[in-house]
N, C-alpha and C positions, 0 to 999 in steps of 0.2 A: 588731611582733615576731610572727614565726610563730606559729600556738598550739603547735604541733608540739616544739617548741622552747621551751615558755614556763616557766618555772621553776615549783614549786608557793608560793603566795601565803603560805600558813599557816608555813612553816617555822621552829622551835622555839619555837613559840609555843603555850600550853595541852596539855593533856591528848592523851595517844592512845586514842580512841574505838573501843570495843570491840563492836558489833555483837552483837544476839542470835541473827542468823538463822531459820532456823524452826522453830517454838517446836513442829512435833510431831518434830524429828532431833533431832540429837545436837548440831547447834549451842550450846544454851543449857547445855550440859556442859561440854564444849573449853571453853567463854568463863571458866564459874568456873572449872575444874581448871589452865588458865593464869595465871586471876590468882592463886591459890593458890600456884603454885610461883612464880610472881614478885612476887606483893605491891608492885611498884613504884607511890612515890606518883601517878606519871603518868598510869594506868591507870585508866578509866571503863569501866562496863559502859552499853550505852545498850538496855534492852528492858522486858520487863514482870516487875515486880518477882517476883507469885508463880510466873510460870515459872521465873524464876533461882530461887528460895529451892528449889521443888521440884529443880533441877539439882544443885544442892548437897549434897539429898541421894541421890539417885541416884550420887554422885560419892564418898560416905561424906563429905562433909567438915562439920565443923558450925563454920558459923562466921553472926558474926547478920551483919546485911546494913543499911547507911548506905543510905537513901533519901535521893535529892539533889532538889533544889529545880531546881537550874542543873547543864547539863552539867560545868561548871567550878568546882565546887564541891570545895572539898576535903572528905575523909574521916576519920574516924577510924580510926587502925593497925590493921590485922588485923580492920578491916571491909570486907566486898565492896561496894567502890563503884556504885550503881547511879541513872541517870538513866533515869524511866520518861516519855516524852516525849506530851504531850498528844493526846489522839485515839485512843489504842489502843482494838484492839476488847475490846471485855469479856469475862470468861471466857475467855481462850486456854489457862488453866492446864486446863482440861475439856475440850480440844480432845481428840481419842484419838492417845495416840500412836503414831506410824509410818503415819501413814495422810495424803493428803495432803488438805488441810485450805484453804478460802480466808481462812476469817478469821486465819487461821496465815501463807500468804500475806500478806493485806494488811496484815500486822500486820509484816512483814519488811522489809517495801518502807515502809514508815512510819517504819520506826527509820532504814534507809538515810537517807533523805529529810532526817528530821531531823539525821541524825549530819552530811552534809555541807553543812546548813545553817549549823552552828556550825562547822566547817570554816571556811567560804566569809566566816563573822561575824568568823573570827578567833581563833577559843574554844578553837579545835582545832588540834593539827599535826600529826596523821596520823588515818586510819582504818583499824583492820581489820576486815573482814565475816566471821562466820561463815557458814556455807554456807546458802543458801536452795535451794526447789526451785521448780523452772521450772514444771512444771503447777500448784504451789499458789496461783504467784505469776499466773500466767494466771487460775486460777479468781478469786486477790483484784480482779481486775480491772484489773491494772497490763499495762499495751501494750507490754513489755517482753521477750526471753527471758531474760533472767538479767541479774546486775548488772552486766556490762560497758557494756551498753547504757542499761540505766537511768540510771549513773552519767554515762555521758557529755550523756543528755538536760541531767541536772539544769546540767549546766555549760556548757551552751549560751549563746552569748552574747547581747548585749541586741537584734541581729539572730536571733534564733534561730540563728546557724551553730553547727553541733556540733563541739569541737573533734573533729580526729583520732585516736583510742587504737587501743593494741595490745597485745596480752597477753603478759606476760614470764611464764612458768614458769621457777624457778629451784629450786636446793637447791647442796645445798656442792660438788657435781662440776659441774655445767651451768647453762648460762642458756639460753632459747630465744626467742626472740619469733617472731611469729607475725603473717605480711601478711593472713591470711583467720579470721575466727575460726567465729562461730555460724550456719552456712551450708551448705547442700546442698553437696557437692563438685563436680557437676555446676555451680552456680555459684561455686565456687570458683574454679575453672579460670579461668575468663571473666575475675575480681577480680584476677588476675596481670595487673598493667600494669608498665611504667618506671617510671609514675609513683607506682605503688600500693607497688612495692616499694624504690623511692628515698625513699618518705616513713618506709618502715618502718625502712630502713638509720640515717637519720636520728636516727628518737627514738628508736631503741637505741642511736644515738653518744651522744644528750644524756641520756641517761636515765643511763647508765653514770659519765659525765662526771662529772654532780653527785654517783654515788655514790661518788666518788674517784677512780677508774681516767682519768687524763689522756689517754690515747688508746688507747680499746678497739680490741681484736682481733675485727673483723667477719666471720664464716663465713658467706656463703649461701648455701645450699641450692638445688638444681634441683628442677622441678617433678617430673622424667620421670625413669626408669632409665638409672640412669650420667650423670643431667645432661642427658640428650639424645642423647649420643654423634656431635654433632657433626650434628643434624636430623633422625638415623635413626632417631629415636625421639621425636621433638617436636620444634616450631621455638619453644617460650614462652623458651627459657635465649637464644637468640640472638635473638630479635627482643624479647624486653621483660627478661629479666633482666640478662643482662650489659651490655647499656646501662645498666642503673641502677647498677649494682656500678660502672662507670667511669664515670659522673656522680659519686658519691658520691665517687670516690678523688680527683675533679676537686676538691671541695670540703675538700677534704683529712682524708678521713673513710678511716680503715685497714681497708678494706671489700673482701673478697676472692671469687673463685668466678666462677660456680657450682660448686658441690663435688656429686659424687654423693651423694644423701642415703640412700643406706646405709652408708655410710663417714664423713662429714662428725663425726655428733653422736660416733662413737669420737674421732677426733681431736680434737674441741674439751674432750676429760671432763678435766677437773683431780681428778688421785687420786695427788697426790703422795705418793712421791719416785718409786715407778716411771713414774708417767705424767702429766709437767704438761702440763695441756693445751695445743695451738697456740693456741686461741682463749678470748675472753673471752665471747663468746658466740655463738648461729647464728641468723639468719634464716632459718625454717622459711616453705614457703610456704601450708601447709594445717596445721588444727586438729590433726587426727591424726597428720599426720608430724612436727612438734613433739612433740606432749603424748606421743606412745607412748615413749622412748629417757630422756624426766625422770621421768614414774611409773616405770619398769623401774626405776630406781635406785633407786623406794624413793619412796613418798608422805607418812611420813611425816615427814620434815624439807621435804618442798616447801612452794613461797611462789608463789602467782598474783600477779603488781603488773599494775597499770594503767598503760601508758606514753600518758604524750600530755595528761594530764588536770592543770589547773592546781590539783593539791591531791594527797597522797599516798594511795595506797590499798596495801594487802597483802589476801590472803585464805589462808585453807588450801589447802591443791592436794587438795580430796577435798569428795565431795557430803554427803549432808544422812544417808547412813547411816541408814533408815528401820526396820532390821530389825534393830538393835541399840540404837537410841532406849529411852533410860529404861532398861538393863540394868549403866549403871556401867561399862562396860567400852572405850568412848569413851577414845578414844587423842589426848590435848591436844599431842604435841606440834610440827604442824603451825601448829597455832594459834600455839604459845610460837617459831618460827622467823617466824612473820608477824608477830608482833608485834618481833622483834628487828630484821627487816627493816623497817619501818615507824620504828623507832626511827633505823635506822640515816639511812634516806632523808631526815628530818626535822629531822636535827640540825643 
């Protein structure tokens, strides 16, 4: 089986694994003020206990806190479940907050690590990550830019091959997935093949598929102004993208375009009754031509997924918020749509 293509392993099985992220943002806030408003028994925090207990109160909420043994442990009602997993560095609650921090850092990428361990065990049927930051996680010493990449190390198979991912940004008007992510644009460009964007068209069919939509509406997007305009503005839509787009409809994937991508993400927005969208989602070809048209709507109900990774993942669609860290004012409800999402993917 493709990895591309490969179902997640864990599906409704155990707990959904709630990440700390890093422990100087606003991550370990969003995580209680989430579980707060949903209290659902499925709901594990996975970080270091007295960073959460501090979070909580920054958050005004007083509630005492279930130290679990096992991720998969159950809890007592109207206590914040929390699994503090072996290894943490010490002191992270003394770390300063809003400043970026390694031990904060590798304390981020440890919880990762462990959470899709019990994943990967079986303990788990979904993950969601709060927000880490990239220079902390550099300074922790992790060979990574951010979680996409870590994530995918970890599920690397017993060949080392990495599977394939791709980054879906979604909320209730749009879904985007994206063939290039953490990369100079300059090498972006280059990362536009047939093959790079027929793999992409791909795990947006299956990824959609198993989220019930039996044959998504595939938009994708041109590299260049107006799509190219027919070469006079680029030849990437006619010698590597529209080959893929009809490779794709070959395999009988409802996969369309290239669309000028100044226009495309309007016609795909679902804001009914005035505007159903054409599409169930777009194939963006670069980071920012994606992510700029889902923030505009609005970051607060956005959901980051991991497409391609044989386990489910959700994140917030927002960073680690450094200058509002510890102020209470930490807005969860990104988190509480990543975590719906995560629920939904896993069922």
């Amino acid at each position: 089986m493709n990895t591309d293509l490969q179902a997640p392993s864990s599906r409704g099985a155990g707990p959904v694994l709630l990440t700390m992220g890093d422990a100087c943002g606003i991550g370990p806030e969003i995580a209680v003020a989430a579980w707060a408003r949903d209290r659902g028994a499925d709901l594990r925090l996975v970080g270091d206990v007295a960073v959460l207990r501090r979070a909580l109160g920054f958050m005004g909420l007083s509630l005492p806190v279930a130290v679990l043994e096992r991720a998969d442990d159950a809890a007592p009602p109207d206590c914040l479940p929390v699994w503090q997993p072996p290894g943490l560095p010490t002191n992270l609650a003394a770390q300063p907050l809003g400043q970026v921090s390694a031990e904060a850092g590798a304390a981020a990428a440890h919880c990762i690590v462990a959470a899709v361990r019990e994943q990967q065990a079986g303990r788990s049927r979904a993950l969601v990550t709060a927000p880490i930051h990239k220079e902390a996680l550099h300074a922790g010493g992790i060979d990574h830019p951010g979680h996409t990449e870590l994530l995918q190390a970890l599920c690397a198979d017993a060949q080392g091959q990495l599977p394939p991912v791709r980054m879906m940004l979604a909320n209730e008007e749009l879904r985007v997935v994206l063939v290039t992510i953490h990369v100079a644009l300059r090498q972006a460009v280059d990362q536009i093949t047939t093959g790079r964007v027929l793999q992409t068209i791909r795990i947006a069919d299956a990824a959609l598929k198993r989220a019930g939509i039996a044959a998504p509406r595939i938009a994708v997007a041109g590299l260049n102004p107006h799509a190219g305009e027919g070469g006079l503005f680029g030849s990437e839509e006619i010698e590597h993208i529209a080959p893929a787009v009809a490779q794709a409809r070959s395999l009988g994937i409802a996969a369309s375009g290239p669309f000028a991508p100044d226009t495309v993400f309007m016609r795909a927005r679902h804001a009914p009754p005035r505007h159903p969208g054409e599409f169930d989602v777009v194939v963006a070809m670069t980071h920012d031509q994606g992510l700029i048209p889902v923030k505009y709507l609005g970051v607060e109900e956005g959901v980051n997924v991991t497409l391609g990774l044989p386990l489910v993942r959700t994140s917030p669609d927002h960073g680690t918020a450094f200058d509002i860290a510890g102020t209470g004012r930490a807005d969860p409800s990104s988190m509480a749509a990543a975590i719906r999402m995560a629920r939904a993917m896993s069922a």
